[in-house]
ROMARSE-821518 format. One record per residue (C-alpha): x, y, z. Coordinates in steps of 0.25 Angstrom, whole numbers, padded with zeros to 4 digits, always signed. Example, Ala and Ser with C-alpha at 12.3 -4.5 7.8 and 13.67 -1.06 7.14 Angstrom:
2
+0049-0018+0031;+0055-0004+0029;
// end
This chain:
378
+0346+0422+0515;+0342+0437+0518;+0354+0449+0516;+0354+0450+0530;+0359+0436+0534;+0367+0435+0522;+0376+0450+0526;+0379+0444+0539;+0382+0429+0534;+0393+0439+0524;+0398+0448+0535;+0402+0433+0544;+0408+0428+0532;+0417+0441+0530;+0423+0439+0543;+0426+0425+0541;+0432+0427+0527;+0439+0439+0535;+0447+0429+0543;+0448+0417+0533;+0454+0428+0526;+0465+0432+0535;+0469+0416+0539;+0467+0411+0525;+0460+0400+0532;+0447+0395+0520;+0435+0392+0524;+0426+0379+0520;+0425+0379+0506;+0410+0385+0498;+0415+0384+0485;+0424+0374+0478;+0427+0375+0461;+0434+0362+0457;+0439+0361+0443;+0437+0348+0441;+0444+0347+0427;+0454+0357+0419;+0449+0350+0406;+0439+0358+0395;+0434+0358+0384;+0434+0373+0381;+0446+0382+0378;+0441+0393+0384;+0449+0406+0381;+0450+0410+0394;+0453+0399+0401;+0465+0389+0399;+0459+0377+0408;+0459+0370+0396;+0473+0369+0394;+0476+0361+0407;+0485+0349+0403;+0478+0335+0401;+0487+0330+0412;+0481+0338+0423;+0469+0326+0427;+0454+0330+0434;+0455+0325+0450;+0446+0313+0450;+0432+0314+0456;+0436+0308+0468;+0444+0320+0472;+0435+0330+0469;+0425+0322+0478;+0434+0319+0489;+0439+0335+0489;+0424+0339+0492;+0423+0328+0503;+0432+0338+0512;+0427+0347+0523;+0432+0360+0518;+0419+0356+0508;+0407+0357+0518;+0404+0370+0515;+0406+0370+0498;+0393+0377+0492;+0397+0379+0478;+0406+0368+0470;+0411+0373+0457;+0415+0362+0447;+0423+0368+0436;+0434+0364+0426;+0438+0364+0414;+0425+0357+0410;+0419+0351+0423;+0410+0342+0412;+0423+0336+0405;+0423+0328+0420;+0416+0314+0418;+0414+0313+0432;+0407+0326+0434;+0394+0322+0439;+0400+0312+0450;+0408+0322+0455;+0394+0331+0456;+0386+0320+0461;+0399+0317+0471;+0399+0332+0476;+0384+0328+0479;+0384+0317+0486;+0393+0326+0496;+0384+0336+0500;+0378+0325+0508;+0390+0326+0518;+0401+0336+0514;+0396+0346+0504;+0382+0349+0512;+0383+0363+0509;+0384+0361+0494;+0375+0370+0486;+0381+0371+0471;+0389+0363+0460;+0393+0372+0449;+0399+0368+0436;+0405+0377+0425;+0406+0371+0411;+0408+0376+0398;+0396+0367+0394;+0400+0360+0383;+0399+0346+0387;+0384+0348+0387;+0380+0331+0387;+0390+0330+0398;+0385+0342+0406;+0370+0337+0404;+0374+0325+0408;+0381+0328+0422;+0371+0338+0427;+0359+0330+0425;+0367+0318+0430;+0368+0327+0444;+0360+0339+0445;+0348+0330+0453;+0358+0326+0462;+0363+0339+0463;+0349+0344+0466;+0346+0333+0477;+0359+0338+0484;+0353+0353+0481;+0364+0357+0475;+0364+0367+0463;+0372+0363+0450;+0379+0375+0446;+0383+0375+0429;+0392+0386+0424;+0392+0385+0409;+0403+0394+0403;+0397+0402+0392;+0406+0412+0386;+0398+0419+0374;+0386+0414+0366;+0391+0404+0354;+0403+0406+0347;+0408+0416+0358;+0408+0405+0368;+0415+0396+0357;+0427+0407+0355;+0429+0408+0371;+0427+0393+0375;+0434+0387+0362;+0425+0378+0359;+0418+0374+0347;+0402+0374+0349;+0404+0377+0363;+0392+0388+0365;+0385+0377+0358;+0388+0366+0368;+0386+0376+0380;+0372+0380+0375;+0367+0366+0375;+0373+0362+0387;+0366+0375+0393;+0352+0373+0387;+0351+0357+0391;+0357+0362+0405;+0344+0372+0406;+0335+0360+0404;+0341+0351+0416;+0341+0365+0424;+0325+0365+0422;+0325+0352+0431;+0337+0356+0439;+0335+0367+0445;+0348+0367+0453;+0357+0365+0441;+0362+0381+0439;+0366+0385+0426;+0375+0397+0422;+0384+0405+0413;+0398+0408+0416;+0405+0415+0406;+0419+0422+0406;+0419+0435+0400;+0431+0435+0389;+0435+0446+0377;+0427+0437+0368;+0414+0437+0373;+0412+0452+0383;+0403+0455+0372;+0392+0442+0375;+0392+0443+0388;+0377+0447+0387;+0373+0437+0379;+0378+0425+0387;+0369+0432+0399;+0358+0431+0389;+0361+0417+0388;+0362+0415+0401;+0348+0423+0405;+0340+0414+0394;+0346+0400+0400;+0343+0405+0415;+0358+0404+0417;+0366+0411+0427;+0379+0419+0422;+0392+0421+0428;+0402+0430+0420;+0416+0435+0422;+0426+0439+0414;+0438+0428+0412;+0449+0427+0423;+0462+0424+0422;+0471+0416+0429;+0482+0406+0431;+0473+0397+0439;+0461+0392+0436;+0460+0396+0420;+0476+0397+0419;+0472+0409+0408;+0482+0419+0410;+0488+0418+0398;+0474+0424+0392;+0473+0435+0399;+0478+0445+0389;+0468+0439+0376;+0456+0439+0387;+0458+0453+0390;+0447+0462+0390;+0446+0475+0383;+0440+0488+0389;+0428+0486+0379;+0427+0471+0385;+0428+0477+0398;+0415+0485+0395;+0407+0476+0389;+0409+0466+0403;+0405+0478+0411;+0392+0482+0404;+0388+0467+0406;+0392+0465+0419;+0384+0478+0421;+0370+0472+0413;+0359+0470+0424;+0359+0456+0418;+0373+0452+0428;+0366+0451+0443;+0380+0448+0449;+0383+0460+0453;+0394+0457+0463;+0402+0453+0452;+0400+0464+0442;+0404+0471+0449;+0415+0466+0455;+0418+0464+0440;+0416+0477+0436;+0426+0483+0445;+0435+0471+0438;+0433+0476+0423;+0435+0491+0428;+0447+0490+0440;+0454+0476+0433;+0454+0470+0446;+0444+0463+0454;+0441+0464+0471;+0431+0455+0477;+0431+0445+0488;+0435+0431+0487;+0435+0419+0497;+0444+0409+0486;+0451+0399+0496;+0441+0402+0508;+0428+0398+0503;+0433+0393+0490;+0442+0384+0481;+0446+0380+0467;+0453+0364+0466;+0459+0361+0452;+0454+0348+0444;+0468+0343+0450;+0464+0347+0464;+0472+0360+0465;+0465+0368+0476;+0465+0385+0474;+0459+0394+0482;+0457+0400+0468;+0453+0398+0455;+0460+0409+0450;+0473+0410+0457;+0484+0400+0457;+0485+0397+0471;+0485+0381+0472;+0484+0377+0487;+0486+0363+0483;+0480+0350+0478;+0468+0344+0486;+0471+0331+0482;+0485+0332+0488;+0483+0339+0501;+0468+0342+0509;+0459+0354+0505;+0457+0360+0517;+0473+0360+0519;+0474+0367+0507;+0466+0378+0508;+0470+0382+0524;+0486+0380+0520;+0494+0392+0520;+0495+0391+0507;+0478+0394+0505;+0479+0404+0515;+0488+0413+0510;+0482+0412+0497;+0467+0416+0504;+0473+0427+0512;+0475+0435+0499;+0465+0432+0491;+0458+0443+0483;+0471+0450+0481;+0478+0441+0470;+0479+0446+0457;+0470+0436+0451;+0457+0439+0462;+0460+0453+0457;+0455+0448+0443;+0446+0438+0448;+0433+0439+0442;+0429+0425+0447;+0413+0426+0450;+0411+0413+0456;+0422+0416+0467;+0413+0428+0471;+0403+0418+0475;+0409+0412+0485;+0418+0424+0489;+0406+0435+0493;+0399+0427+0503;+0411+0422+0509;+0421+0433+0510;+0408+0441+0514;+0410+0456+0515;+0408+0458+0501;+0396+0451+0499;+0391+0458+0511;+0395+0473+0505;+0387+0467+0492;+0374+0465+0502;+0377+0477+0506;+0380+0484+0494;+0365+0477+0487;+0356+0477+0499;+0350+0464+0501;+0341+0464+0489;+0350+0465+0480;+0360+0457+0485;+0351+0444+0488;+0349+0445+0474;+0363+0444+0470;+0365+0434+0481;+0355+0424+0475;+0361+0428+0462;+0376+0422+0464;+0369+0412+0473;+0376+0414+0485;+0366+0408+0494;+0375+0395+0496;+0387+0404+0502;+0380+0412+0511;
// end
């Protein structure tokens, strides 16, 4: 799509955020994370995930099926599976080759599937993407995997907690680049969180990343009573002025082409707080593996359970609306340094993405723009 079609597609979809935003009213939903399980493997030392009590059960894969049978669904482009560990689900690939099977009525404009693991699990792994990825390419839709890498060998052991661990993801990494060779729309990537312990690696996991043709998302860890229930780590994880430096001299490395959110993360590691756009609620949602429905991943702001009550009731109640009308000016959007939120947030709030056009000239821009493959929301 040329710049020029793109600026006025962004400058009709700031108006209509402009309105959405003053009613609180949502539009249809593009993107959609489920966590279909709390359970993990790793005991990662940013995250507390893992200590969800055992009594806390996954929904059934009827549910999840049965939510993205729902209209407010026609427009999804991006499904985000996450956990815990997604893997640790026996019923992972029925619930992928289910989510297939309805883009043949429902989910027509589905482009993208994407998984994050910590890639441990690497027979199961293997075994649930070779199981689906010819399927998902027969529905031409792109498999997405997010492997968490955190450091190179013991580094990545220390943060995740597990014994062996780099070991494990390596393997799962190096057998995944073989299926890729066959499949090319199964996408594989890096996302590492940028903790104390490893603001000195950040190099060399990009390395790693440039030698396997992988893609990298990094940012530092976030904190939050919601999705990672962490704030009791937030004084060990704190970063030092020395810390602080060393993530801006590799944000700044030529090597990091997303430039929307170094810089946006820039601003961050020199002001404290963080001002971008965001659509959470309008164009985007987050269910918890017992259904819980947030506008947010990082805000504890439950609308209710979809299981209980309808999803497109529980996104226009007043309850959503009030909660859409002030988003970007709770604490937690002020440390958010989220990237996959800005995703979907750019091309629908629309202004923003449009003073970045502007800001680029179109050259420049297309390049970044096929670079966070924005394509699918435009």
């Amino acid at each position: 799509m040329k710049s020029g079609l793109i600026a006025l597609r962004l400058f009709a979809r700031g108006l209509k955020y402009y309105v959405l935003r003053v009613s609180g009213f949502s539009s249809k939903i593009e993107a959609l994370s489920i966590e279909v399980t709390r359970r993990c493997i790793a005991k990662c030392i940013m995250c507390n995930i893992w200590k969800t009590p055992s009594h806390i059960k996954d929904l059934p894969l009827s549910e999840w099926l049965g939510l993205l049978r729902s209209p407010l669904f026609t427009a999804l482009k991006e499904l985000d599976i996450t956990g815990g560990e997604p893997f640790l689900r026996d019923d992972l690939s029925q619930l992928i080759l289910g989510v297939c099977d309805l883009t043949s009525h429902n989910l027509r404009k589905l482009k993208t599937i994407a998984v994050t693991t910590n890639g441990f699990l690497t027979d199961k792994i293997l075994i649930t993407i070779n199981h689906t990825i010819k399927h998902l390419q027969e529905h031409n839709i792109d498999l997405v995997l997010a492997l968490a890498m955190d450091g190179i060998g013991n580094t990545h052991d220390r943060i995740r907690r597990v014994k062996n661990g780099w070991d494990s993801l390596n393997e799962t990494i190096e057998r995944l680049t073989e299926v890729r060779n066959s499949y090319p729309n199964l996408i594989l990537g890096l996302k590492n969180t940028i903790v104390p312990v490893n603001v000195s690696e950040l190099d060399q996991i990009l390395e790693y990343a440039e030698e396997h043709a992988l893609f990298t998302i990094t940012s530092p860890f976030i904190v939050t009573e919601n999705r990672y229930n962490n704030v009791d780590r937030e004084e060990d994880l704190r970063f030092t002025e020395d810390d602080r430096a060393k993530i801006m001299r590799f944000y700044e490395s030529p090597r990091f082409k997303w430039s929307y959110h170094r810089d946006m993360l820039s601003d961050y590691l020199q002001k404290g707080f963080v001002k971008k756009p965001c659509s959470a609620g309008f164009n985007y949602l987050f269910i918890r593996s017992n259904g819980d429905v947030f506008p947010c991943p990082l805000i504890n702001w439950r609308l209710g359970n979809f299981t209980e009550s309808p999803i497109e009731e529980l996104i226009n109640s007043k309850k959503a609306r009030s909660f859409k009308r002030k988003i970007t000016t709770y604490d937690a959007c002020h440390s958010c340094t989220e990237p996959g939120l800005e995703r979907y947030a750019l091309p629908f709030e629309g202004f923003h993405y449009l003073a970045l056009l502007l800001k680029l000239g179109p050259k420049r821009f297309l390049d970044l723009h096929h670079h966070m493959g924005m394509e699918k929301y435009i």
